[in-house]
N, C-alpha and C positions, 0 to 999 in steps of 0.2 A: 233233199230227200225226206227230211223228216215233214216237212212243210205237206208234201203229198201224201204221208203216211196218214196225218194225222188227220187231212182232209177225208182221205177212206171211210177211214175209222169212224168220224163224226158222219158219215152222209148213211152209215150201213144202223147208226143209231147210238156207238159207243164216244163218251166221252174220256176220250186215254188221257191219263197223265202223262207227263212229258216231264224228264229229268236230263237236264241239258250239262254236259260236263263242257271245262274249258281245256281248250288242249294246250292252256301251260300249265293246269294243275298236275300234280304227280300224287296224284292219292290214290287208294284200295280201289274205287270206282272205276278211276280211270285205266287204273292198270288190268283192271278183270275185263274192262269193255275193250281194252286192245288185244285181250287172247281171244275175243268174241270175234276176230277177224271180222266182223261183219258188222257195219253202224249205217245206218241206226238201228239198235237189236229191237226187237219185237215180244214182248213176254204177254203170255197170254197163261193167265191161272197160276202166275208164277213162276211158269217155266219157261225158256225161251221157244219161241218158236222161228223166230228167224229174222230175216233183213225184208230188204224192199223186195224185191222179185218171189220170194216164199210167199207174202202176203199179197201181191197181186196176183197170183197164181192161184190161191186159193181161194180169192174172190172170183176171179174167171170162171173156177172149174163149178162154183157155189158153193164149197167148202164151210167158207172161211165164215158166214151167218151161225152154221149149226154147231161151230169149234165154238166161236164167243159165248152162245145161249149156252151151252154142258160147261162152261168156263164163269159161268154165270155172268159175264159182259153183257151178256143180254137178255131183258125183261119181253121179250114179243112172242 
């Protein structure tokens, strides 16, 4: 999923960072991304905005160009 996410991402213009945790680490990261019920989370502007289905959803509706550019993700 993230593989797809990231594909999005790059083809709409944005080059996401990607922070890959390992699921036998037991550290702060990983424990705040398992209250995030949702992986791979999605932060846009520093806040989250959500998983896979939030973010193709808001490419569908065309959303999700004018959230990046106000998040400043995007220069267009």
């Amino acid at each position: 999923m993230t593989h797809v996410l990231k594909r999005l991402l790059l083809c709409v213009g944005v080059n996401p960072p990607v922070f890959e945790v390992d699921d036998n680490e037991e550290d702060e990261a990983r424990r705040v991304l398992k209250e995030l019920q949702t992986l791979p989370a999605v932060f846009i502007g520093g806040k989250l905005f959500g998983g896979l289905d939030r973010v193709m959803a808001t490419h569908i509706t065309g959303e999700l160009v004018p959230i990046l550019k106000q998040a400043g993700a995007l220069w267009l």
